[in-house]
Backbone bond lengths (Angstrom), bond angles and torsions (degrees), N, CA, C in turn:
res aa  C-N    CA-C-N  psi(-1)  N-CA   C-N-CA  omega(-1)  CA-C   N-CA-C  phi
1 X - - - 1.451 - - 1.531 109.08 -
2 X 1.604 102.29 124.44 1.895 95.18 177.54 1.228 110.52 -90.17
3 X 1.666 140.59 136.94 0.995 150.93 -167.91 1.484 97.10 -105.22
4 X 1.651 117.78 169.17 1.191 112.50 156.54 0.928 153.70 -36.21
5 X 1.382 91.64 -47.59 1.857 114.90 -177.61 1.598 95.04 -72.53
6 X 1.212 121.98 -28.64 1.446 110.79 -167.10 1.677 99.16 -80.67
7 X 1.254 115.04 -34.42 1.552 114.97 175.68 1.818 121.07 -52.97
8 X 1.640 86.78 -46.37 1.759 98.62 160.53 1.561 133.27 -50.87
9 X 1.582 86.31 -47.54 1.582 99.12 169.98 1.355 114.67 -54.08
10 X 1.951 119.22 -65.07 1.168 126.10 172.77 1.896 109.93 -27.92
11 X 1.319 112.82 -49.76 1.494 119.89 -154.96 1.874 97.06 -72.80
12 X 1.276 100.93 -25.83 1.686 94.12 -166.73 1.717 94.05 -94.51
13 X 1.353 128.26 -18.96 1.282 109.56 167.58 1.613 124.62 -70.85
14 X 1.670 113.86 -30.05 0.809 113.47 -172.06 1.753 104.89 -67.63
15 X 1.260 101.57 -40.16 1.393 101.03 -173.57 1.848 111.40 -67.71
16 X 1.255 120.11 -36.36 1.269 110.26 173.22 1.616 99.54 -57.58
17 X 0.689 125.14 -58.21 1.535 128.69 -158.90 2.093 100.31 -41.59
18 X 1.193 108.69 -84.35 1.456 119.22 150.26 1.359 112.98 -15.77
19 X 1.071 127.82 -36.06 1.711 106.70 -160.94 1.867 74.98 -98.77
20 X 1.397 124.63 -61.62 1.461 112.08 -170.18 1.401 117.12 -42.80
21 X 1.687 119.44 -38.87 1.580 90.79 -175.41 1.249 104.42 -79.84
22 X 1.003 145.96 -8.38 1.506 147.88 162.17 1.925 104.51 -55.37
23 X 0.551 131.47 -38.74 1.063 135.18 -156.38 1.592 123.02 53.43
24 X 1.398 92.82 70.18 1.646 105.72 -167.11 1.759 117.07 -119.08
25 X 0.755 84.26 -4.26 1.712 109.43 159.80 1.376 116.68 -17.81
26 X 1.098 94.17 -79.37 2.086 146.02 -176.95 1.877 91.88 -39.64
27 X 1.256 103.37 -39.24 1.608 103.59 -159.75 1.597 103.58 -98.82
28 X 1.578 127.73 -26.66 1.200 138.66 167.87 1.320 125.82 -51.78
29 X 1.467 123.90 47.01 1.291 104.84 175.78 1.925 112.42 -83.25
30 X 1.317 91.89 159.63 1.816 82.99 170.50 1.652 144.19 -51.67
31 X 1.835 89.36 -17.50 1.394 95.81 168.11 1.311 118.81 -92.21
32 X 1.475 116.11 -31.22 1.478 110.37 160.42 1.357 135.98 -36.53
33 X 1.981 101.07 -63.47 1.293 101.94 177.45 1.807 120.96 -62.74
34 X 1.651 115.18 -4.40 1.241 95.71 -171.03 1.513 94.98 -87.27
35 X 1.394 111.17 -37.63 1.553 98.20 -177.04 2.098 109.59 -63.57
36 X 0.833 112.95 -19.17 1.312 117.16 -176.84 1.675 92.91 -78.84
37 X 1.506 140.87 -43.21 1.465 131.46 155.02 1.455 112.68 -17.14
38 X 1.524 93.53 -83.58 2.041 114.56 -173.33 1.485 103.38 -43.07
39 X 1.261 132.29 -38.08 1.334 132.86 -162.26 1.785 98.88 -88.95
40 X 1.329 104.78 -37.17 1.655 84.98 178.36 1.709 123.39 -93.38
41 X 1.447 94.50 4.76 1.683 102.85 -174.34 1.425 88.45 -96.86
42 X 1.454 135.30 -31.07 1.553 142.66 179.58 2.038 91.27 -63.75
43 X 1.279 111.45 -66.72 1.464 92.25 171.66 1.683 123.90 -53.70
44 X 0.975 148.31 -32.42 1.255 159.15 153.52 1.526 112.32 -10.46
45 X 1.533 86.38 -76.73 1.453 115.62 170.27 1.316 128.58 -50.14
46 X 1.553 118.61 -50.23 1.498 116.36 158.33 1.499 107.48 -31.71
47 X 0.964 126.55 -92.70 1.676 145.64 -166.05 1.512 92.02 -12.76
48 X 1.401 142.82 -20.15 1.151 143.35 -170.14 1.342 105.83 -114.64
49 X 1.469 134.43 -9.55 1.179 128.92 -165.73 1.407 105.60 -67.81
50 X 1.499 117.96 137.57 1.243 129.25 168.18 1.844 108.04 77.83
51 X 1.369 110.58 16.60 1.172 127.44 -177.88 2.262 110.13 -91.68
52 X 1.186 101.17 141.63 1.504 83.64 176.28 1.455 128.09 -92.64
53 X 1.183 110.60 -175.63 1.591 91.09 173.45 1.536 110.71 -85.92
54 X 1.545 119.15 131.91 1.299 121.98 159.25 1.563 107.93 114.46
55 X 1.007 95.34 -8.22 1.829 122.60 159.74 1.300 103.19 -39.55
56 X 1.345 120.14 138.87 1.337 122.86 148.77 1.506 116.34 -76.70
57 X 0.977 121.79 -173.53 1.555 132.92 -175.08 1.825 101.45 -90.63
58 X 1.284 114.89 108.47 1.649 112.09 177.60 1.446 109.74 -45.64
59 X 0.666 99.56 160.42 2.008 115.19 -168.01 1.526 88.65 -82.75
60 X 1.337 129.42 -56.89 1.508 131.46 163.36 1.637 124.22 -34.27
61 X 1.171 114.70 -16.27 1.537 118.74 -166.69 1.237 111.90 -120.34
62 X 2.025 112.97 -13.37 1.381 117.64 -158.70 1.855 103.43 -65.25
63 X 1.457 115.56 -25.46 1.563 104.23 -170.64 1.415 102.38 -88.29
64 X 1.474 132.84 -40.36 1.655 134.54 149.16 1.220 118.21 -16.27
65 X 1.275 112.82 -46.60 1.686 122.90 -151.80 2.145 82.16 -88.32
66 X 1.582 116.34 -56.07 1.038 106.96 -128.82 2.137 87.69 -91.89
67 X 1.119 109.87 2.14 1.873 125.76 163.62 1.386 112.11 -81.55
68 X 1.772 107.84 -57.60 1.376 96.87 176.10 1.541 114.69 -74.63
69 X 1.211 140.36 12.03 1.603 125.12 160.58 1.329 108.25 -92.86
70 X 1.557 123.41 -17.80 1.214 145.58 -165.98 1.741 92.40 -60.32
71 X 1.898 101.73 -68.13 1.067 107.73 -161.79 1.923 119.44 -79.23
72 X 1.166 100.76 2.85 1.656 121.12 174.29 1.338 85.55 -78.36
73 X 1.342 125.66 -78.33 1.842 115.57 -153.72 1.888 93.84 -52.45
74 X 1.075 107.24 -42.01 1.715 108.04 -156.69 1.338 107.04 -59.81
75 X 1.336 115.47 -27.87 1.942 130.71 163.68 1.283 123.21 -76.60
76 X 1.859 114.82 -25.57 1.211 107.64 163.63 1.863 116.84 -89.84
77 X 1.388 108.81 -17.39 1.609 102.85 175.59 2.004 94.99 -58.57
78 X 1.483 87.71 -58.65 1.824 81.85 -170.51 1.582 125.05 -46.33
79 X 1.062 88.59 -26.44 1.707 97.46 177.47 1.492 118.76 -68.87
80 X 1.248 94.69 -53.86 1.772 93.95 -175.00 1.837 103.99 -85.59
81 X 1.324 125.43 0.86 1.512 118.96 152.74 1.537 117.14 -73.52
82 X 1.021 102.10 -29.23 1.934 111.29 -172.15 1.576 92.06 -87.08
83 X 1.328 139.07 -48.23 1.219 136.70 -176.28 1.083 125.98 -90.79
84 X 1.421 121.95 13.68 1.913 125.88 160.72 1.624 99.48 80.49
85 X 1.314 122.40 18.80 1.502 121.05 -171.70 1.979 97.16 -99.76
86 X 1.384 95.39 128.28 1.657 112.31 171.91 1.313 106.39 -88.88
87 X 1.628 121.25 77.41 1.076 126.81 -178.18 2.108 114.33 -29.90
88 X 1.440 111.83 -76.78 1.571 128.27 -172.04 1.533 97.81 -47.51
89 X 1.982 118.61 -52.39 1.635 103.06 173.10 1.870 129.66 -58.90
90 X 1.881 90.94 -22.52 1.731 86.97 -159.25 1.679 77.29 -83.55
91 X 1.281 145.87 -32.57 1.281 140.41 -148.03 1.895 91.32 -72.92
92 X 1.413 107.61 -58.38 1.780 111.77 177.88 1.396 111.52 -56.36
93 X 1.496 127.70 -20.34 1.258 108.21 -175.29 1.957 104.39 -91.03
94 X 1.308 98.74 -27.66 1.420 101.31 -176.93 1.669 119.30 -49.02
95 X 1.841 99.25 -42.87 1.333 103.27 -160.33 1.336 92.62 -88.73
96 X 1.321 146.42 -49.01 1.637 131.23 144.13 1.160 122.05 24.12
97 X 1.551 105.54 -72.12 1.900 131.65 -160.16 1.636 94.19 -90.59
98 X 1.142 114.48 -46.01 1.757 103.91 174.56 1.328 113.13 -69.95
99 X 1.096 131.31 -36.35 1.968 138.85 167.45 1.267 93.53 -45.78
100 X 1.741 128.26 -64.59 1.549 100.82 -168.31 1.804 119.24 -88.17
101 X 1.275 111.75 -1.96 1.263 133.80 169.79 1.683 109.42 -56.55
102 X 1.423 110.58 -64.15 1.045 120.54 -174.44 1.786 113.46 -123.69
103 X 1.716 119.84 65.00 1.225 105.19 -173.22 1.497 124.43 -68.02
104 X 1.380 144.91 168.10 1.206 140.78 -167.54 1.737 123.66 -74.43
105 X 1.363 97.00 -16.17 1.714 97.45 179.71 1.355 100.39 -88.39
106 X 1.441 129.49 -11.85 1.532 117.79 163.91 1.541 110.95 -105.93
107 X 0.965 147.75 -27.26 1.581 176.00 -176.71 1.298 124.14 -84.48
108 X 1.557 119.12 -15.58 1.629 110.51 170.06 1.378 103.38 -83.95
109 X 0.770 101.65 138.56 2.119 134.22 166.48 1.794 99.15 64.77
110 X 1.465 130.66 1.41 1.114 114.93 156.07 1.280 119.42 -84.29
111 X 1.561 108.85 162.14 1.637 128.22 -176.78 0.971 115.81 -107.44
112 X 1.397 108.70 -8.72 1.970 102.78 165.38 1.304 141.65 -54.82
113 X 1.225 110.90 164.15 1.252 98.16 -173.20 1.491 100.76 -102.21
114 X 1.810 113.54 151.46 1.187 121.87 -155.64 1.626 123.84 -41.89
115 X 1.857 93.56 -35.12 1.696 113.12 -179.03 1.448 103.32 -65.78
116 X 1.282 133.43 4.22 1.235 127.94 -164.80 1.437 95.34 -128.54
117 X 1.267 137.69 -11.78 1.339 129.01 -167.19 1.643 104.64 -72.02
């Protein structure tokens, strides 16, 4: 049975694989890819510029929208391979620490922040 994490896994091999025969390695440092993050979540974000809240996604933007998230995960797999980060463990431990951070009998449908609950 493939689990998520194993789907994740699949996604970060494929991508190592790709960046090595490229020989793209060389250019991956951890500070790169994070600024290469901000820059593709900054494209992301365009696709919405001047958009309102509660908008659907323009029918014009839907393949924009659905490349540039493409290329956000594809900067964060590279990132957390170049930076020793276990994406599927750091992702389970995060939501862990936010579950008791923010549990649901104080935390459903508010926007506060936890120090405020």
């Amino acid at each position: 049975m493939t689990t998520d994490h194993d789907s994740l896994r699949e996604m970060q091999a494929t991508l190592r694989q790709f960046n090595q025969d490229r020989d793209w390695d060389q250019f991956h440092s951890p500070r790169n890819l994070a600024m290469c993050l901000s820059v593709e979540a900054a494209e992301l974000l365009e696709c919405f510029l001047w958009t309102r809240d509660g908008e659907n996604i323009p029918e014009s933007k839907e393949t924009a929208v659905s490349e540039e998230a493409a290329d956000v995960l594809i900067c964060l797999l590279n990132f957390c391979e170049r930076a020793g980060v276990d994406l599927p463990k750091a992702f389970a431990d995060k939501i862990a620490k936010n579950a008791a951070k923010y549990p649901v009998s104080k935390a459903r449908g508010s926007r506060k922040k936890y120090s405020d609950l």
